[in-house]
C-alpha positions as CSV (number, residue, x, y, z in Angstrom):
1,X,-29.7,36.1,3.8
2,X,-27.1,36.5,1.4
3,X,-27.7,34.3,-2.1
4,X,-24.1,31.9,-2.3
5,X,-22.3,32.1,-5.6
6,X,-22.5,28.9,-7.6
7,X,-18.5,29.0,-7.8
8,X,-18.0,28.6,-4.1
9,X,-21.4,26.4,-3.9
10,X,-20.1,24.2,-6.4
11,X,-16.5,23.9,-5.0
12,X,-17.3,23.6,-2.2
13,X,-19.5,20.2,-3.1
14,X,-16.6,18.6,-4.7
15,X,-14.1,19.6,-2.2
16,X,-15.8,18.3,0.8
17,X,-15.0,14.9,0.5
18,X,-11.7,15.3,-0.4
19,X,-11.2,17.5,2.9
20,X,-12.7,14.2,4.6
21,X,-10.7,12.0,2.8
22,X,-7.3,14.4,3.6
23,X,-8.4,14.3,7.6
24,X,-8.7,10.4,7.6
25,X,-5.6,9.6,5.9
26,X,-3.8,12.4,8.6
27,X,-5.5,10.9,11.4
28,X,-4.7,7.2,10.3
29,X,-0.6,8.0,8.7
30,X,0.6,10.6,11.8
31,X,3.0,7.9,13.9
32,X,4.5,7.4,10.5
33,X,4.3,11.2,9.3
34,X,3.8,14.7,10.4
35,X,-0.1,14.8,11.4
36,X,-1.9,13.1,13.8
37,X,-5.3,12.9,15.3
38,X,-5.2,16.2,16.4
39,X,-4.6,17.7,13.2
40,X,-6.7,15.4,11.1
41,X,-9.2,16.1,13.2
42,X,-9.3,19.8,12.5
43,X,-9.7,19.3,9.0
44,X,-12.4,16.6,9.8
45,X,-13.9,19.3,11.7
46,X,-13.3,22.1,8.9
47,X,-15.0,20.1,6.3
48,X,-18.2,20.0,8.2
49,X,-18.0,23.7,9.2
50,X,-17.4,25.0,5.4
51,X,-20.5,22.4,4.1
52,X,-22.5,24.2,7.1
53,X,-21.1,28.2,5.7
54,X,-22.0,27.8,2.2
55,X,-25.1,24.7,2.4
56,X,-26.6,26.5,5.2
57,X,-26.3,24.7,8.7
58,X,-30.1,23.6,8.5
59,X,-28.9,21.1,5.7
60,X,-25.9,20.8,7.1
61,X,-27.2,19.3,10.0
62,X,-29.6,17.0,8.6
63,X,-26.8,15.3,7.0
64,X,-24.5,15.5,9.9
65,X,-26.8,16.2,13.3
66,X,-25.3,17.5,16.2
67,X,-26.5,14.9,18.6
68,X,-24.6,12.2,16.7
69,X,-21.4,14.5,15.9
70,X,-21.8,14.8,20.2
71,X,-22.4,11.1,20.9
72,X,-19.1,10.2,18.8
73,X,-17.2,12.9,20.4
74,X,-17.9,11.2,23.8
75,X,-17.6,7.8,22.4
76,X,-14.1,8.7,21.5
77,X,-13.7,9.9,25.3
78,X,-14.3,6.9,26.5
79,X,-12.6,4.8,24.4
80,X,-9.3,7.3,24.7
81,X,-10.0,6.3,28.8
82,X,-10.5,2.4,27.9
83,X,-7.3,2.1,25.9
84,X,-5.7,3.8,28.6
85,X,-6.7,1.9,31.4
86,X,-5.6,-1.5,29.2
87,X,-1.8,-0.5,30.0
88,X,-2.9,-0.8,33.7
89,X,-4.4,-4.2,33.2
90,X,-2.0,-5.3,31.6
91,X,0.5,-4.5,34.4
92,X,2.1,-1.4,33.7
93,X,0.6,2.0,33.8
94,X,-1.8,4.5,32.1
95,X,-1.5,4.4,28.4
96,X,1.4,2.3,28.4
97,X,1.7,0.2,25.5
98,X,-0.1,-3.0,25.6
99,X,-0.8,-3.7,21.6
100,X,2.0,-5.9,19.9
101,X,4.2,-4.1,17.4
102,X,4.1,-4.4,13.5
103,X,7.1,-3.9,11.0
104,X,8.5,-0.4,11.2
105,X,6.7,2.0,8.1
106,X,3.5,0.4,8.0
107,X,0.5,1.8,9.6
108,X,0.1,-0.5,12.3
109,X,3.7,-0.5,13.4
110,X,3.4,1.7,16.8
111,X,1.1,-0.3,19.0
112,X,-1.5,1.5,20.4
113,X,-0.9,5.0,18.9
114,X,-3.3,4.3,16.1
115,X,-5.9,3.9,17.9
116,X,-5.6,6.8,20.1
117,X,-4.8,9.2,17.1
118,X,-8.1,7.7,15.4
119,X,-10.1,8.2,18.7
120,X,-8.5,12.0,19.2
121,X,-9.4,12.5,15.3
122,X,-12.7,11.9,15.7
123,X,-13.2,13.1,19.1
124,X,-11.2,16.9,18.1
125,X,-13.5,16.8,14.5
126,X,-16.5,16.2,15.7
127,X,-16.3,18.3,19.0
128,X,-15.4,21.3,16.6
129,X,-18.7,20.5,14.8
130,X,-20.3,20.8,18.0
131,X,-18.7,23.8,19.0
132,X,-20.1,25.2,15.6
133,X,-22.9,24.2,16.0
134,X,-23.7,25.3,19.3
135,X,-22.5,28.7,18.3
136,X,-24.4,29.6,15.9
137,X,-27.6,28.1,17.6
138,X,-26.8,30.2,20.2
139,X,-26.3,33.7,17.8
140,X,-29.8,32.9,16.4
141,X,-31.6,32.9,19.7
142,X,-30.6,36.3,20.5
């Protein structure tokens, strides 16, 4: 195996938690911004992927272990499905908007959309872990 250059160990160390940091504040600010869970998300994800390239995925993974990273993604499914099934119980339909309103520019000012972008952010970062994950288990067995 290739021996990592200190530079890119290094930066890499400090910029991972600001690439977590960037994600969260995406995830949380895109009804009020451009962003969103989806996107936030993907640098969630990303974070995790470049640790995993330049740590090596073996630390990688005892930090951030594909069996939780899988378990939140389906948490977030459910919880995507639960929000959406409020709507109906509260007598209108799927993912209508059941959650009262805040003032306009704040974070929680649209309802229900923050908590779906938070539960697609987490679902869409940690599933790409996953994938990851999975994929280059997969490449070493062969």
């Amino acid at each position: 195996m290739k021996q990592i250059s200190q530079v890119v160990l290094i930066i890499t160390r400090k910029l991972f938690p600001f690439m977590l940091l960037y994600g969260c504040y995406l995830i949380s600010h895109g009804h009020l911004s451009p962003g969103g869970g989806f996107q936030g998300g993907v640098i969630f994800g990303s974070a995790i992927i470049l640790l995993g390239l330049v740590e090596g995925v073996a630390l990688t993974e005892k930090r951030f272990r594909e069996n939780l990273l899988s378990f939140i993604k389906n948490l977030g499914m459910v919880t995507f499905i639960v929000i959406g099934f409020g709507g109906i119980l509260a007598g209108s339909y799927f993912l209508s908007d059941w959650l009262p309103k805040g003032a306009v520019g704040t974070v929680p000012s649209a309802g229900q959309m923050l908590l779906l972008n938070l539960t697609i952010g987490f679902m869409v970062g940690t599933g790409i872990a996953v994938v990851f994950y999975r994929m280059i288990n997969y490449g070493s067995k062969e």
